[in-house]
C-alpha positions, 0 to 999 in steps of 0.5 A: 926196929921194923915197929918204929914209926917216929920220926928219924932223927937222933934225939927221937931215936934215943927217946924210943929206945929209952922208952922201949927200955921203961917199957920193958922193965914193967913187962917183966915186972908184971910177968914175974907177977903174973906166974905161971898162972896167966893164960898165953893169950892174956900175955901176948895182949899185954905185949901189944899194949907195950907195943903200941906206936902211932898210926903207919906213916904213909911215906915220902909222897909228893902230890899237887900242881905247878903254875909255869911259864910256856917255855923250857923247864925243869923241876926237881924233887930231893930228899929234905926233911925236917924230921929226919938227919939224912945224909942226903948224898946218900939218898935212893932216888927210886920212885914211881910216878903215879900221875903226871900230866900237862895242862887241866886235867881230864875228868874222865867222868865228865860227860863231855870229855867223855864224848870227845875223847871217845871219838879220838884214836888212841895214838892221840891220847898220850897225855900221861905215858907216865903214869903207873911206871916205876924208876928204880936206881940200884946202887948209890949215888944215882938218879932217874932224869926225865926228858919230856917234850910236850905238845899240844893238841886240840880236838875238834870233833865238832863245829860247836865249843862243846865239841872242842877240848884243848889237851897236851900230849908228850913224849919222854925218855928216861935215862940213869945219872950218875953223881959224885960221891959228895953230890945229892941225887935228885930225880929231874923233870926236863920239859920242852914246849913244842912250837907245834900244835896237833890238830885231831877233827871229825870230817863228815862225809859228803853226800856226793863222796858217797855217791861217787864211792858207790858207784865205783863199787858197782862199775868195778863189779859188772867190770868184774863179771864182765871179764869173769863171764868172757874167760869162761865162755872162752873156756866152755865154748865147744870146739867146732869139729 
């Protein structure tokens, strides 16, 4: 039935099929009606009529924030609904993650954290590798489990507060688990907290650094065409008869 979009359980499976059943009685009633004589496009506005279902369900989505503690962790997401009679052993844990990150998110339009982030390399901004990434299980009684490691960076590109951000970056490998026949699935988010901490500054440079790099520069170069000057004269010196 690719146009229901009522809920899935048996009591609103039967009450569809009663009521596309009515419904299709009246069609035919008024068709025979109708004869011959109605126009084409005046029968297909009548099956849409017939036709109508409430507005496209958006799906199983899961969406909003988890207050925990700074240790080791997990949290898990299983098929459950109220709406539904599953058979939750047989559930395909395939999912994508659109977002998922550590810590307050970043507002990347906000004029500060634009300032800050702009400054730090990219190889410091994995603060949601996985965002946008697709886990998909092919067969039955499987399921994605997720290990992450977080850690935590600050960035320091000034001497001043507004110059400081505290973010979290992590890593994650993913990897298939398989789960007996009678078992549920679910998809498995492992966290660990790592004692360290990544630390991202800004160092100006001195002015006597400068000064020592320049004239290291100009040494090198009158070294430089020093030897170059002495091997041609060598080579270009005329022979004494």
């Amino acid at each position: 039935m690719p146009d229901y979009k009522m809920d899935r359980t048996v009591q609103a499976l039967v009450g569809y099929a009663k009521r596309k059943l009515d419904m299709d009685d009246k069609y035919k009633e008024w068709e025979k009606k109708a004869g011959d004589n109605v126009k084409e496009e005046e029968k297909e506005r009548k099956r849409n009529l017939y036709r109508q279902a409430r507005p496209e369900h958006p799906g199983c989505q899961v969406s909003g924030h988890l207050m925990v503690n700074r240790v080791p962790g997990n949290f898990h997401i299983e098929a459950k609904s109220v709406n539904h009679n599953l058979n939750a052993a047989m559930t395909n844990l395939s999912h994508v993650v659109n977002h998922l990150s550590f810590g307050e998110p970043i507002d990347t339009k906000n004029r500060k954290a634009k300032r800050i982030l702009k400054q730090v390399p990219e190889e410091h901004q994995q603060f949601a590798p996985m965002d946008g990434t697709s886990y998909v299980t092919k067969e039955s009684h499987q399921a994605f489990h997720h290990y992450i490691k977080v850690v935590s960076t600050h960035l320091n590109m000034g001497s001043t507060e507004s110059n400081m951000m505290l973010t979290y970056q992590f890593l994650e490998q993913s990897q298939v688990v398989y789960y007996d026949v009678v078992n549920v699935p679910e998809a498995r988010f492992s966290y660990d907290l790592s004692p360290m901490s990544v630390v991202v500054e800004k160092k100006n440079r001195k002015w006597y650094d400068y000064l020592t790099s320049l004239c290291a520069i100009i040494g090198g170069t009158f070294t430089t065409l020093g030897l170059i000057d002495a091997t041609l004269y060598r080579i270009l010196k005329p022979k004494k008869l």
